[in-house]
Each structure stands twice: as C-alpha cells, then as structure tokens.
N, CA, C and O atoms as CSV, one atom per row, in Angstrom:
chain,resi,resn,atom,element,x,y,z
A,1,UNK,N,N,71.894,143.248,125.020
A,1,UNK,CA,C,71.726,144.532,125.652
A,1,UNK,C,C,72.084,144.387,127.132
A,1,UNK,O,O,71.881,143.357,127.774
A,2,UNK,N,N,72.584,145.400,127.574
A,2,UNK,CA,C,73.281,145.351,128.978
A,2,UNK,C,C,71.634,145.752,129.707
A,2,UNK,O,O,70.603,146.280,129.290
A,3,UNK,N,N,72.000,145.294,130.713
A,3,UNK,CA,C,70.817,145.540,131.891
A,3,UNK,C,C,71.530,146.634,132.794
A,3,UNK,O,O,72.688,146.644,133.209
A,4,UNK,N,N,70.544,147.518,132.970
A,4,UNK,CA,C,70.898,148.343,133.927
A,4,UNK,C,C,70.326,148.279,135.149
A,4,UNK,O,O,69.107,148.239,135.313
A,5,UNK,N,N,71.390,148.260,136.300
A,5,UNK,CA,C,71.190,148.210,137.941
A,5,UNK,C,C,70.736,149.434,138.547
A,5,UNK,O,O,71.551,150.170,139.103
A,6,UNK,N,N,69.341,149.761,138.486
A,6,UNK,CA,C,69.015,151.251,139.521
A,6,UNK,C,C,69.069,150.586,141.065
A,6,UNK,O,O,68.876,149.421,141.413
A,7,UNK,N,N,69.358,151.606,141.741
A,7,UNK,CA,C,69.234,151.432,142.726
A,7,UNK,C,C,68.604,152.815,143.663
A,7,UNK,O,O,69.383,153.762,143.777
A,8,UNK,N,N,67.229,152.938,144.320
A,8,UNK,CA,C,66.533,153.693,144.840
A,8,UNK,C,C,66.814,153.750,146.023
A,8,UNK,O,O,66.827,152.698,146.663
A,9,UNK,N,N,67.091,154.870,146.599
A,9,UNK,CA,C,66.909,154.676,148.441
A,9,UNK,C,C,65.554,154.985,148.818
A,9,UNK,O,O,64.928,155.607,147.959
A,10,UNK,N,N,65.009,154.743,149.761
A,10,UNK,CA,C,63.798,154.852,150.507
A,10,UNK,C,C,63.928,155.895,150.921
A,10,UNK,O,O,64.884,156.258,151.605
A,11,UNK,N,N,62.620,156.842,150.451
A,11,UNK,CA,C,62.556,158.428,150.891
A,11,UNK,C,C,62.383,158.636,152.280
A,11,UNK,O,O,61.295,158.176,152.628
A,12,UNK,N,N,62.727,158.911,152.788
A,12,UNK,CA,C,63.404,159.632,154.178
A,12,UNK,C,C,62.632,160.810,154.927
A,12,UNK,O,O,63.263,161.858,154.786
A,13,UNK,N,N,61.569,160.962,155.612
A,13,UNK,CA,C,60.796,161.561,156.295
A,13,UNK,C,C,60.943,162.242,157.785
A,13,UNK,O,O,60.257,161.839,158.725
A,14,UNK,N,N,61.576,162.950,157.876
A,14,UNK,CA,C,61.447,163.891,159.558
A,14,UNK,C,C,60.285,164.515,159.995
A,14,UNK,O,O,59.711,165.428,159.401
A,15,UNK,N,N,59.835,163.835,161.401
A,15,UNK,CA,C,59.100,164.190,161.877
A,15,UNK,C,C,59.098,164.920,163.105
A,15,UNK,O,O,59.579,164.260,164.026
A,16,UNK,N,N,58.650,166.255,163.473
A,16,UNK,CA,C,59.295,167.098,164.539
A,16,UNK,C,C,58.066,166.853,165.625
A,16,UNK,O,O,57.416,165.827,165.422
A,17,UNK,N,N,57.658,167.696,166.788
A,17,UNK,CA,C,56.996,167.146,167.880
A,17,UNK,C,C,55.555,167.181,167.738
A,17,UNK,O,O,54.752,166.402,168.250
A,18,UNK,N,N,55.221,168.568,166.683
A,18,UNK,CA,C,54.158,168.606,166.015
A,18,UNK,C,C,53.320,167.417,165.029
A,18,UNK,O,O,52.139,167.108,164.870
A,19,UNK,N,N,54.366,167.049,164.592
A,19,UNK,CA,C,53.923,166.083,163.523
A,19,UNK,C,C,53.200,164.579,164.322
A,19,UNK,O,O,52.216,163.906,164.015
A,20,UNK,N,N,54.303,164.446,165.571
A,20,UNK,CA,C,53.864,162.962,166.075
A,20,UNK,C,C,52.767,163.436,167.067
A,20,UNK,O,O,52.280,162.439,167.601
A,21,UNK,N,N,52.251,164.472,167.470
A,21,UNK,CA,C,51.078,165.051,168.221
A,21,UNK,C,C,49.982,164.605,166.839
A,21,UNK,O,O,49.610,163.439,166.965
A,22,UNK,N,N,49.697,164.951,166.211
A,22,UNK,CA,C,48.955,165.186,165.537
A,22,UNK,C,C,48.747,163.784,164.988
A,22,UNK,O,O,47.635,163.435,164.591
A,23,UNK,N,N,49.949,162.862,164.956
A,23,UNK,CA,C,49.897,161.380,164.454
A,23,UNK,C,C,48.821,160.912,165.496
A,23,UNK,O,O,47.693,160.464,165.290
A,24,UNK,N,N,49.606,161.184,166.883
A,24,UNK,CA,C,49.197,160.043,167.711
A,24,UNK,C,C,47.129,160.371,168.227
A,24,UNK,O,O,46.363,159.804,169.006
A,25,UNK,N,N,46.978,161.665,167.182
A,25,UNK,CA,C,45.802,161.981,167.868
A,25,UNK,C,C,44.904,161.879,166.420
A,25,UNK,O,O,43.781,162.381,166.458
A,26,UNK,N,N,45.322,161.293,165.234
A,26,UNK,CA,C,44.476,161.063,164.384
A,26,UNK,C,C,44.145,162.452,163.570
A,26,UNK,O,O,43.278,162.376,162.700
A,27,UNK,N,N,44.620,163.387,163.744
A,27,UNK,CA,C,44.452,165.151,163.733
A,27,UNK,C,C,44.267,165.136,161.800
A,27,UNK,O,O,43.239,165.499,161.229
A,28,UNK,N,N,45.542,164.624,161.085
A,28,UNK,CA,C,45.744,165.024,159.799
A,28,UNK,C,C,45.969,163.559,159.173
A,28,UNK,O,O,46.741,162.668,159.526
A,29,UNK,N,N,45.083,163.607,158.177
A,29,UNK,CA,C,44.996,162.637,156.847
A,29,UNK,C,C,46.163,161.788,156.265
A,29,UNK,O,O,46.467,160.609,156.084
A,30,UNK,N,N,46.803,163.446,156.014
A,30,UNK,CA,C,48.188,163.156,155.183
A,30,UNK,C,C,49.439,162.412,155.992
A,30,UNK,O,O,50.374,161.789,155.486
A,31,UNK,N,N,49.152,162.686,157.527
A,31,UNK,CA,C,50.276,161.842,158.370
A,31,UNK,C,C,50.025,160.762,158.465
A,31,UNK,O,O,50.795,159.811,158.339
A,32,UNK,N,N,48.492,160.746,158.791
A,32,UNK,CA,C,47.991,159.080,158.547
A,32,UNK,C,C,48.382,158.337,157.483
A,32,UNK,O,O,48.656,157.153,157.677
A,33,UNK,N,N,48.478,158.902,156.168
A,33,UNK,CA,C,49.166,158.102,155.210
A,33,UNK,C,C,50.472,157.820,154.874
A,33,UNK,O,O,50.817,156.831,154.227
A,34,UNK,N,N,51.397,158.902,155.418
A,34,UNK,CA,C,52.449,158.771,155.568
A,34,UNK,C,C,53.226,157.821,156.283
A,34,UNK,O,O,54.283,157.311,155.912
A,35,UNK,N,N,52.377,157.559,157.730
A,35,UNK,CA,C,52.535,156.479,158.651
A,35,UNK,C,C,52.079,155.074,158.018
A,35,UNK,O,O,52.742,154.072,158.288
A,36,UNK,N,N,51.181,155.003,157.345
A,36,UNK,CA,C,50.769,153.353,157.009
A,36,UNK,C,C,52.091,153.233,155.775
A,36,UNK,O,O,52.840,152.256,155.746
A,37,UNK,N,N,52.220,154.559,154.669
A,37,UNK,CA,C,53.591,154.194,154.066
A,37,UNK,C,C,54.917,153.843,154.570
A,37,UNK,O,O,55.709,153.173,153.907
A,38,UNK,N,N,55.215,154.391,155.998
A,38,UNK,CA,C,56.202,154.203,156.654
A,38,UNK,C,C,55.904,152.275,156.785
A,38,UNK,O,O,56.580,151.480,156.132
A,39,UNK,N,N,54.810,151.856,157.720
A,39,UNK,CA,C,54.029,150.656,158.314
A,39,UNK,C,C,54.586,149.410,156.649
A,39,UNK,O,O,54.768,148.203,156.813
A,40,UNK,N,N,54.723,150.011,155.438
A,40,UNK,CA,C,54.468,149.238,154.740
A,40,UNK,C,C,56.140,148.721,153.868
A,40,UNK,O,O,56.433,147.853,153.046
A,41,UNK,N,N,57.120,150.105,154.807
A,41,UNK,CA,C,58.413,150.071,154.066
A,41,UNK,C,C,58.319,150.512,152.887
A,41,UNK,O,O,58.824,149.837,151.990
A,42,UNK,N,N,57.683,151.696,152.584
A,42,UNK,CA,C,57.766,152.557,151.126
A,42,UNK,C,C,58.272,153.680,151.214
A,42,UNK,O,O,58.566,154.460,150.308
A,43,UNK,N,N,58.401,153.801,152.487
A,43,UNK,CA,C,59.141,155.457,153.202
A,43,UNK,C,C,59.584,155.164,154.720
A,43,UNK,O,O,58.833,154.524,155.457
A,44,UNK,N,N,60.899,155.679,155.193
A,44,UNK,CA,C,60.829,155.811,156.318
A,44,UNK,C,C,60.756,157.426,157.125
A,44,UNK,O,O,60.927,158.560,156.678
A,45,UNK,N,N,60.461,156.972,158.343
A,45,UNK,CA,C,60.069,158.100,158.915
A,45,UNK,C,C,61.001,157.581,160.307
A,45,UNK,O,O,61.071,156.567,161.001
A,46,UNK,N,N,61.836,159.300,160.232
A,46,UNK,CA,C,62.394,159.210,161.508
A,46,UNK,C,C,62.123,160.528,162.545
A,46,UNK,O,O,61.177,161.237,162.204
A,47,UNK,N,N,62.749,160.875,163.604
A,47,UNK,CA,C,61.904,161.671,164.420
A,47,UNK,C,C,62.991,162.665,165.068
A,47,UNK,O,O,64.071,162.105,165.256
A,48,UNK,N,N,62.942,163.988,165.443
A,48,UNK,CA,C,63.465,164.829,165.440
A,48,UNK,C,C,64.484,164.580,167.092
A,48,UNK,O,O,63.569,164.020,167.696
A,49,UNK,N,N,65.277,164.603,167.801
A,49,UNK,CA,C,66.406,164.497,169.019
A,49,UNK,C,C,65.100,165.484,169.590
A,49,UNK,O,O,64.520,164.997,170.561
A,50,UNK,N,N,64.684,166.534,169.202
A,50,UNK,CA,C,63.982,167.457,170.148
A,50,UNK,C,C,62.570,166.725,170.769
A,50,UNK,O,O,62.232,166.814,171.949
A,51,UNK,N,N,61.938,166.096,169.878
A,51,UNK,CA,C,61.007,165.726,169.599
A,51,UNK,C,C,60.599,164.566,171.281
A,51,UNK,O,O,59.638,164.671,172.043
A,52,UNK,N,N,61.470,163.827,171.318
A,52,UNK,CA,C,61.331,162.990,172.765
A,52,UNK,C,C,61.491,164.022,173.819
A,52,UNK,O,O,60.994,163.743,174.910
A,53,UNK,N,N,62.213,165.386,173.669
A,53,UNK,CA,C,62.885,165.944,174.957
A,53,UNK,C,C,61.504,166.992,174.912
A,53,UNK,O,O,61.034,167.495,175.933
A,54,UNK,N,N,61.002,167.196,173.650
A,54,UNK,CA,C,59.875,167.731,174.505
A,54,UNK,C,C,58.457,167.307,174.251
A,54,UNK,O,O,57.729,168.296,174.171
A,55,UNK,N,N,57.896,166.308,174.117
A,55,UNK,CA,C,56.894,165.178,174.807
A,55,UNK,C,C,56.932,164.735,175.725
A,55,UNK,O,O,55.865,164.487,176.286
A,56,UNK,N,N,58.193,164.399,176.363
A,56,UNK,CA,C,58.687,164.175,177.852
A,56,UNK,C,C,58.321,162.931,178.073
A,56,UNK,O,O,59.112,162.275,178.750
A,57,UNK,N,N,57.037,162.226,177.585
A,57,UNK,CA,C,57.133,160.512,177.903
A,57,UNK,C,C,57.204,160.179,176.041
A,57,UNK,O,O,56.985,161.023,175.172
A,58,UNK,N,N,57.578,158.696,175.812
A,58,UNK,CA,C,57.555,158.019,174.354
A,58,UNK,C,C,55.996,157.966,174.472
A,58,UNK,O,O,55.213,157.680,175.378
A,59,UNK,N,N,55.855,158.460,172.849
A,59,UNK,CA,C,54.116,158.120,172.771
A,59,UNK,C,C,54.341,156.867,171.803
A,59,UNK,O,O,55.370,156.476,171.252
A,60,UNK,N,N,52.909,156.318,171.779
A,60,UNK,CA,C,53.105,155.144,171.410
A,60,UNK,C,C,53.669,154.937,169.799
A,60,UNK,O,O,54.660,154.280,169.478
A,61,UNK,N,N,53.022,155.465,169.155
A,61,UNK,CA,C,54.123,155.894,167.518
A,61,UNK,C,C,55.689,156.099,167.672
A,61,UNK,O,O,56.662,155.373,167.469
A,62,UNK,N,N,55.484,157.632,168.198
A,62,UNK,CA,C,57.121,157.687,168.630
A,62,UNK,C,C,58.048,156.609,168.804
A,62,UNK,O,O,59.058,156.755,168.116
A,63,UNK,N,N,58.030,155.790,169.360
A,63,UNK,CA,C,59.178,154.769,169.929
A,63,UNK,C,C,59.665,153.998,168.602
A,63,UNK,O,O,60.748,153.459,168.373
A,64,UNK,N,N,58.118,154.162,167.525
A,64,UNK,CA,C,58.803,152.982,166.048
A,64,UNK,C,C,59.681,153.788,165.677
A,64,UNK,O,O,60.757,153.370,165.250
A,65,UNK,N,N,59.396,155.141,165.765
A,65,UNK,CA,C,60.932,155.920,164.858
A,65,UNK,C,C,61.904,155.947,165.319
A,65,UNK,O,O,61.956,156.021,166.547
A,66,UNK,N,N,63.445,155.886,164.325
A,66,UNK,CA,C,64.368,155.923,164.551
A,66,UNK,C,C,64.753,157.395,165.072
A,66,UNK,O,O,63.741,158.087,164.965
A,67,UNK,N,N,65.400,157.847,165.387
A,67,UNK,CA,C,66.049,159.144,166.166
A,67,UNK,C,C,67.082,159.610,164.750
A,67,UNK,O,O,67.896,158.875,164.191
A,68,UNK,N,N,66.760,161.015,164.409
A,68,UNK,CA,C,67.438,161.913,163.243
A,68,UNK,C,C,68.650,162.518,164.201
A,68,UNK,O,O,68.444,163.215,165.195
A,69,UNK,N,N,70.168,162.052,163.630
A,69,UNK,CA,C,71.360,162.711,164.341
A,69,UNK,C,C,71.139,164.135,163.564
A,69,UNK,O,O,71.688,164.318,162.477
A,70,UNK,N,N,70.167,165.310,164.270
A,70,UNK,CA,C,70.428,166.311,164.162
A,70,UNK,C,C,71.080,167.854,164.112
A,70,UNK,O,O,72.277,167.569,164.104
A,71,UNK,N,N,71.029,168.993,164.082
A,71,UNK,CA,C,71.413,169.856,164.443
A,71,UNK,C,C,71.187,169.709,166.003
A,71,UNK,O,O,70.069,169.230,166.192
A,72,UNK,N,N,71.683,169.889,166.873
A,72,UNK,CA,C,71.778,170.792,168.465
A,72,UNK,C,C,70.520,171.521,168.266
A,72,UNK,O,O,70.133,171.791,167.129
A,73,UNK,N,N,69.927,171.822,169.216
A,73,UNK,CA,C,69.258,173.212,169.741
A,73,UNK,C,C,69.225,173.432,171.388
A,73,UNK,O,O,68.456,172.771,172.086
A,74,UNK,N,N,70.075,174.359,171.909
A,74,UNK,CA,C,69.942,174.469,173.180
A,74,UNK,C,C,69.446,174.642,173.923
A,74,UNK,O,O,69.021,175.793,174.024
A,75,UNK,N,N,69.103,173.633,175.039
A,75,UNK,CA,C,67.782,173.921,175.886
A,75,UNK,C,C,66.925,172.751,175.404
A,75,UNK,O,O,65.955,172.462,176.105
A,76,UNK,N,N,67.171,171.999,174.234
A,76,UNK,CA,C,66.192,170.575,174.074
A,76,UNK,C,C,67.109,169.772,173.390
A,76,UNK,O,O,66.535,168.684,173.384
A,77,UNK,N,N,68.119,169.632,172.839
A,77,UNK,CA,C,68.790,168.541,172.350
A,77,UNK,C,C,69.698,168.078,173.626
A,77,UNK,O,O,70.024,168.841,174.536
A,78,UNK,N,N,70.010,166.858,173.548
A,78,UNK,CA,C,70.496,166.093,174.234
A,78,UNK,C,C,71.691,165.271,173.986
A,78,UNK,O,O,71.718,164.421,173.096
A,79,UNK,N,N,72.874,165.571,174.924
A,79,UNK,CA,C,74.499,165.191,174.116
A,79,UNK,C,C,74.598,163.812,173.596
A,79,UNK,O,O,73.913,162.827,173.871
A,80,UNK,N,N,75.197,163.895,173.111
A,80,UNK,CA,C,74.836,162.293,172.319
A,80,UNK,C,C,74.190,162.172,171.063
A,80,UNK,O,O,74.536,161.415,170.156
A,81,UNK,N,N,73.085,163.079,171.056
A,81,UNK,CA,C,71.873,162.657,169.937
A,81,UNK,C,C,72.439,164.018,169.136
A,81,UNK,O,O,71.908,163.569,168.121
A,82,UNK,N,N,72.895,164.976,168.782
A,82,UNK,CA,C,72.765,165.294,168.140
A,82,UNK,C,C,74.408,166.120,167.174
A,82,UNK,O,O,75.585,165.903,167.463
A,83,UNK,N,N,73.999,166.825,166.310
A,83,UNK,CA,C,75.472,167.358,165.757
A,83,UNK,C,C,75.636,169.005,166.325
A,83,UNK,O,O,74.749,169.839,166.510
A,84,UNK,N,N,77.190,169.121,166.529
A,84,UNK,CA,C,77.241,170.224,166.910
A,84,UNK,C,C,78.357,170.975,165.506
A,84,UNK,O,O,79.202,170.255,164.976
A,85,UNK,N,N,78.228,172.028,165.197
A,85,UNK,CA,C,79.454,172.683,164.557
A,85,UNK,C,C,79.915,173.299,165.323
A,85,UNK,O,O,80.932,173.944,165.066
C-alpha cells in the first residue's frame, strides 16, 4: 500500500491593535490561549502594519509577531509594509 504524504500548514492568525491591547493586558481568555498556541508552534500569529503605527511604542508581545504584508490604510500604514492596488 502506498503511503500517503499530507502536508498541513500552520493556521495563520491576524492580530489587529485591539487584539494585542487586550493580550498584553490579560483582558480575554481566548487570546491567552491563542498566544500560548502561538508560544507552542501550533498556530502562528502575526500582527496587523496598522497595529505598531497605532500603539506608537512595541509592546512587549507585539515585537514576537511577525508583521502581515497588508492592505494600505491611509493615515496608518506605512510604505514598505504594506500592499497597495
């Protein structure tokens, strides 16, 4: 019998400025678990281009996430970080 090769990607999580407020302040359950799943490599979690531009300093969570090459939004995305059509 042939063996079959699955191959899964790691589910993929965006987090916008709300979400890492609420991380970094212990606020909601479900982020808390989301974060120790991220902590454990069962999910990653990355973080919105807007998200640094408006927190204005890296909070301490923030900095583990990678940066989502997003949509633009004008007035908080930043050239470089994000997609324009």
């Amino acid at each position: 019998m042939d063996k079959i090769l699955t191959i899964v990607k790691k589910p993929i999580i965006t987090f916008d400025t709300n979400s890492i407020i609420d991380l970094n302040r212990n606020n909601d359950n479900d982020l808390q678990q989301l974060y120790k799943w991220h902590k454990s490599g069962h999910i990653e979690i990355v973080k919105t281009d807007v998200a640094d531009t408006e927190l204005q300093t890296s909070s301490s969570k923030s900095v583990e996430f990678t940066e989502d090459m997003g949509d633009g939004v004008i007035g908080h995305s930043r050239i470089g970080h994000m997609k324009v059509g």
